[in-house]
FIKOLZA-1660 file (N, C-alpha, C; in steps of 0.1 Angstrom, whole numbers, plus 5000, padded with zeros to 4 digits):
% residues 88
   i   px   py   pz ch aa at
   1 5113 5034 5098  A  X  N
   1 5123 5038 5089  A  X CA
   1 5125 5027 5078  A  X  C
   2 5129 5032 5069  A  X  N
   2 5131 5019 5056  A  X CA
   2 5143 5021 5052  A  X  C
   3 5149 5010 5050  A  X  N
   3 5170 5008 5051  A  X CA
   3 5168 5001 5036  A  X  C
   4 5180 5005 5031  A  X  N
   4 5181 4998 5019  A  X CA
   4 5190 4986 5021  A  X  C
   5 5195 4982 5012  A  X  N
   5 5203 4968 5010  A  X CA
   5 5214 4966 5019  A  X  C
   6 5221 4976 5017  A  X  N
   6 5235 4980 5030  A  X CA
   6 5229 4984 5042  A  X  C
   7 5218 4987 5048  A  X  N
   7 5214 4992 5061  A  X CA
   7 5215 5008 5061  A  X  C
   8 5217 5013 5050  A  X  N
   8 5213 5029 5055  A  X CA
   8 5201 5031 5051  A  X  C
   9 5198 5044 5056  A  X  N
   9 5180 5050 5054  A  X CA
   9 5181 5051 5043  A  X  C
  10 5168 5049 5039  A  X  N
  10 5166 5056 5023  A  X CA
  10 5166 5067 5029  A  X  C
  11 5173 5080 5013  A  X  N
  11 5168 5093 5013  A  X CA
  11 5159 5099 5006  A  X  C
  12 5147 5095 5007  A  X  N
  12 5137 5097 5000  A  X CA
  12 5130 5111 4997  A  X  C
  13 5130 5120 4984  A  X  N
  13 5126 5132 4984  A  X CA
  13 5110 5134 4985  A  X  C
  14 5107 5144 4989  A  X  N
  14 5093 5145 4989  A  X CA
  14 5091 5162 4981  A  X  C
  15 5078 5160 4979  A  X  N
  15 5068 5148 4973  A  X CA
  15 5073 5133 4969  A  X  C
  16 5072 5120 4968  A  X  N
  16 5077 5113 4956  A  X CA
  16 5062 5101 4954  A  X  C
  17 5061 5098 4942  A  X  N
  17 5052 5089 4941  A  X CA
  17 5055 5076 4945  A  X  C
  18 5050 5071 4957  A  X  N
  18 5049 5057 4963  A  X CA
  18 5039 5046 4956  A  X  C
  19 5044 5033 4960  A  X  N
  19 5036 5021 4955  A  X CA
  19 5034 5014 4965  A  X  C
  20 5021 5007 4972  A  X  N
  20 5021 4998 4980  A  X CA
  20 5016 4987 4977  A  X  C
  21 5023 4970 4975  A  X  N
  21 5017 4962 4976  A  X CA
  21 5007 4958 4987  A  X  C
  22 4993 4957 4983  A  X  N
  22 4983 4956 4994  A  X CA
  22 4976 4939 4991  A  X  C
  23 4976 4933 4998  A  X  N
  23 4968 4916 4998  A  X CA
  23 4960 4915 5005  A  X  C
  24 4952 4908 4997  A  X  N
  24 4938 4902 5007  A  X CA
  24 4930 4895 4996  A  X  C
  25 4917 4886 5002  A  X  N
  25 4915 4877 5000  A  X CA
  25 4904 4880 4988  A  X  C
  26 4896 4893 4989  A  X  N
  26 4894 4895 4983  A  X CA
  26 4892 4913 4970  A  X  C
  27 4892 4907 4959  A  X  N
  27 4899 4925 4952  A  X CA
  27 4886 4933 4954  A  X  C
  28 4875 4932 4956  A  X  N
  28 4865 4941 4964  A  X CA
  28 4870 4948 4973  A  X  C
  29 4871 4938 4982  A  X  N
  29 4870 4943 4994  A  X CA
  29 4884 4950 5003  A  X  C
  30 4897 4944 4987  A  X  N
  30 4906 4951 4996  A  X CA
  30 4906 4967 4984  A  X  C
  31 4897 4969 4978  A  X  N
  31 4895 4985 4971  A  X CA
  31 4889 4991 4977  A  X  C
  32 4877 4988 4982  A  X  N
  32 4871 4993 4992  A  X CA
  32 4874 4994 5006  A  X  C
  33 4886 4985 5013  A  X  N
  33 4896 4994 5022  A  X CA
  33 4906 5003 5018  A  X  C
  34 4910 5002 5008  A  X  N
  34 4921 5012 4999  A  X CA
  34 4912 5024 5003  A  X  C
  35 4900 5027 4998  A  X  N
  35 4888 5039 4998  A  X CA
  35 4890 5042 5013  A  X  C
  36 4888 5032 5025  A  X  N
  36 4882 5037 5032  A  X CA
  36 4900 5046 5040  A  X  C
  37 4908 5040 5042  A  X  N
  37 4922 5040 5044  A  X CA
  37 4925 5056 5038  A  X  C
  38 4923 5061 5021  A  X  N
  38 4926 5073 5019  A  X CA
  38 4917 5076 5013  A  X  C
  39 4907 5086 5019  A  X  N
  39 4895 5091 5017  A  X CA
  39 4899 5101 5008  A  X  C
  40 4907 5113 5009  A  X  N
  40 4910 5120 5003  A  X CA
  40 4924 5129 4994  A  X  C
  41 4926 5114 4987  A  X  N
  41 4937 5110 4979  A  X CA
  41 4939 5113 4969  A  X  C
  42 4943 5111 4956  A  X  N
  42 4941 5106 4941  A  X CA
  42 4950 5093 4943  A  X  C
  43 4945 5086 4942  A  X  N
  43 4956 5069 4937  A  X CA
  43 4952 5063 4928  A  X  C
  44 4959 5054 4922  A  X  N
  44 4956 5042 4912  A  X CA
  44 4958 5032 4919  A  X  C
  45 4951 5021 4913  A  X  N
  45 4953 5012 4919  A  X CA
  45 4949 5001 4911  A  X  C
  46 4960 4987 4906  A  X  N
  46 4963 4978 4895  A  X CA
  46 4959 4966 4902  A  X  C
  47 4952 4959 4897  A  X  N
  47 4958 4940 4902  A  X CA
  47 4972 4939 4896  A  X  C
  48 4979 4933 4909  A  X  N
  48 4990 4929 4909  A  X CA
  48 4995 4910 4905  A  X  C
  49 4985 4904 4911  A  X  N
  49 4987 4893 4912  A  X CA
  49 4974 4881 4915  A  X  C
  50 4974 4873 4915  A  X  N
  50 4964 4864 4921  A  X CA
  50 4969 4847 4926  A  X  C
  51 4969 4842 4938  A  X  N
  51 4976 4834 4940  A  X CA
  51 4969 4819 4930  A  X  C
  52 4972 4809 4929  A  X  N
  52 4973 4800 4920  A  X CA
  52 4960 4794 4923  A  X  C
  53 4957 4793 4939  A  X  N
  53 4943 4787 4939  A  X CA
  53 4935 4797 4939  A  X  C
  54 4935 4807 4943  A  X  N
  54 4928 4821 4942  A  X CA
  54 4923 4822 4954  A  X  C
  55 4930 4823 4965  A  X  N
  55 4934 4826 4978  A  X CA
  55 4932 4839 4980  A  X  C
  56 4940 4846 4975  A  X  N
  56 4947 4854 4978  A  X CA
  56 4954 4864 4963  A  X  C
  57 4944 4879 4966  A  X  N
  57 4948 4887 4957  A  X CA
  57 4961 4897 4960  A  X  C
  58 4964 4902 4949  A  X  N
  58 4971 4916 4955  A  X CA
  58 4971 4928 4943  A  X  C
  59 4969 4941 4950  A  X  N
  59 4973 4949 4942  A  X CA
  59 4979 4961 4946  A  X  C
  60 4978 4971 4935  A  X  N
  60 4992 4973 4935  A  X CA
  60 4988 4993 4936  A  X  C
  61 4989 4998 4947  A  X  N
  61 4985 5011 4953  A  X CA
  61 4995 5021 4949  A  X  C
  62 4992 5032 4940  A  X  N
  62 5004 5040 4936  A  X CA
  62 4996 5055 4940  A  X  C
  63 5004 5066 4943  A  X  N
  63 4999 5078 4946  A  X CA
  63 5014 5088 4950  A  X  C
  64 5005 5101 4955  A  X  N
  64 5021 5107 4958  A  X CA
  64 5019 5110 4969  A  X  C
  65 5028 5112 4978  A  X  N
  65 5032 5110 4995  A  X CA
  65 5042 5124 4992  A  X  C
  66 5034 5127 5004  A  X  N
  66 5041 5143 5008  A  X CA
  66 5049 5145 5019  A  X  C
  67 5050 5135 5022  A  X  N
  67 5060 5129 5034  A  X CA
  67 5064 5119 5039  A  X  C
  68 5073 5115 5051  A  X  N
  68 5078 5103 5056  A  X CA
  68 5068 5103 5063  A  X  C
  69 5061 5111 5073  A  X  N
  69 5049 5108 5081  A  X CA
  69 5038 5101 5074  A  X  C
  70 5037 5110 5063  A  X  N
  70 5022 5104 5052  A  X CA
  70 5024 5094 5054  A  X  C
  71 5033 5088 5044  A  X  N
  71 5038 5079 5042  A  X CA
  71 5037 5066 5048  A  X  C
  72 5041 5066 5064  A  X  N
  72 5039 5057 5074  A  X CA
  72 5025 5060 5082  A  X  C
  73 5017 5068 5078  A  X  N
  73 5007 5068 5085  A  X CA
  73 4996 5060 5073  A  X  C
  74 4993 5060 5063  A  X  N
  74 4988 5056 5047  A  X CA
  74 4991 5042 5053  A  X  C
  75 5007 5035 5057  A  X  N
  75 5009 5024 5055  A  X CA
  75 5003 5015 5070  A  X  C
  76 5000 5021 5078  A  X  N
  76 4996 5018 5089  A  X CA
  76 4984 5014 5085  A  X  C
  77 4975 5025 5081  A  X  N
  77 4959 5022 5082  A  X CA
  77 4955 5013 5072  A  X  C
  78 4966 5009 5063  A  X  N
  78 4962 4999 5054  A  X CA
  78 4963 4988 5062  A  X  C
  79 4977 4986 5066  A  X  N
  79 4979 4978 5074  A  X CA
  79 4970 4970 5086  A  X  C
  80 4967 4980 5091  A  X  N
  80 4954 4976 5108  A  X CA
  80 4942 4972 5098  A  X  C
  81 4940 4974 5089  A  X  N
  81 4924 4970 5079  A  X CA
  81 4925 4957 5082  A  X  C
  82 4908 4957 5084  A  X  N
  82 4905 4939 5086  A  X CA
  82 4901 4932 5075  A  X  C
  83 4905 4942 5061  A  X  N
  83 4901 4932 5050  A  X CA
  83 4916 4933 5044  A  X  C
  84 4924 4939 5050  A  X  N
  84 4942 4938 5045  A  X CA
  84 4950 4924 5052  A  X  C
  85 4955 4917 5045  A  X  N
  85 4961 4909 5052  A  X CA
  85 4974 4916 5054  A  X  C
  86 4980 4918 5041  A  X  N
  86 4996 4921 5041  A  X CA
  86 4998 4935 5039  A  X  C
  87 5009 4943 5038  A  X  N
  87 5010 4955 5029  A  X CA
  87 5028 4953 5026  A  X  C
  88 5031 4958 5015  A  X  N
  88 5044 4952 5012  A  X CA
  88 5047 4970 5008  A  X  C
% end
């Protein structure tokens, strides 16, 4: 569940276009988990950032989510990826 600022649920409509911050070490290889994660998608997907020594990339995963399930299931498999460090 995702709580806003005060602690209530978000009421999120569906369809709605979601964004995931996704990190990892490197922007290959975390596009090519993005790929493997939603095979049958349409997304974009931006560099978001690059850490100062260049550690650590991130970008920035937009698409539309047809549900709270989707939703948390998309955020999972990003998540368990062994070339994902973070997902925000």
């Amino acid at each position: 569940m995702n709580f806003d600022d005060y602690g209530e649920k978000l009421q999120l409509e569906y369809p709605c276009e979601w964004t995931y911050k996704v990190i990892g070490f490197s922007q290959d290889d975390v596009q090519s988990a993005i790929s493997e994660a939603i095979p049958k998608k349409p997304y974009r997907v931006a560099l978001s950032n690059k850490s100062k020594k260049g550690k650590y990339v991130s970008l920035n995963l937009e698409l539309t989510v047809e549900s709270e399930i989707e939703r948390n299931t998309i955020y999972t498999a990003l998540k368990t990826h062994s070339e994902i460090k973070m997902v925000l």
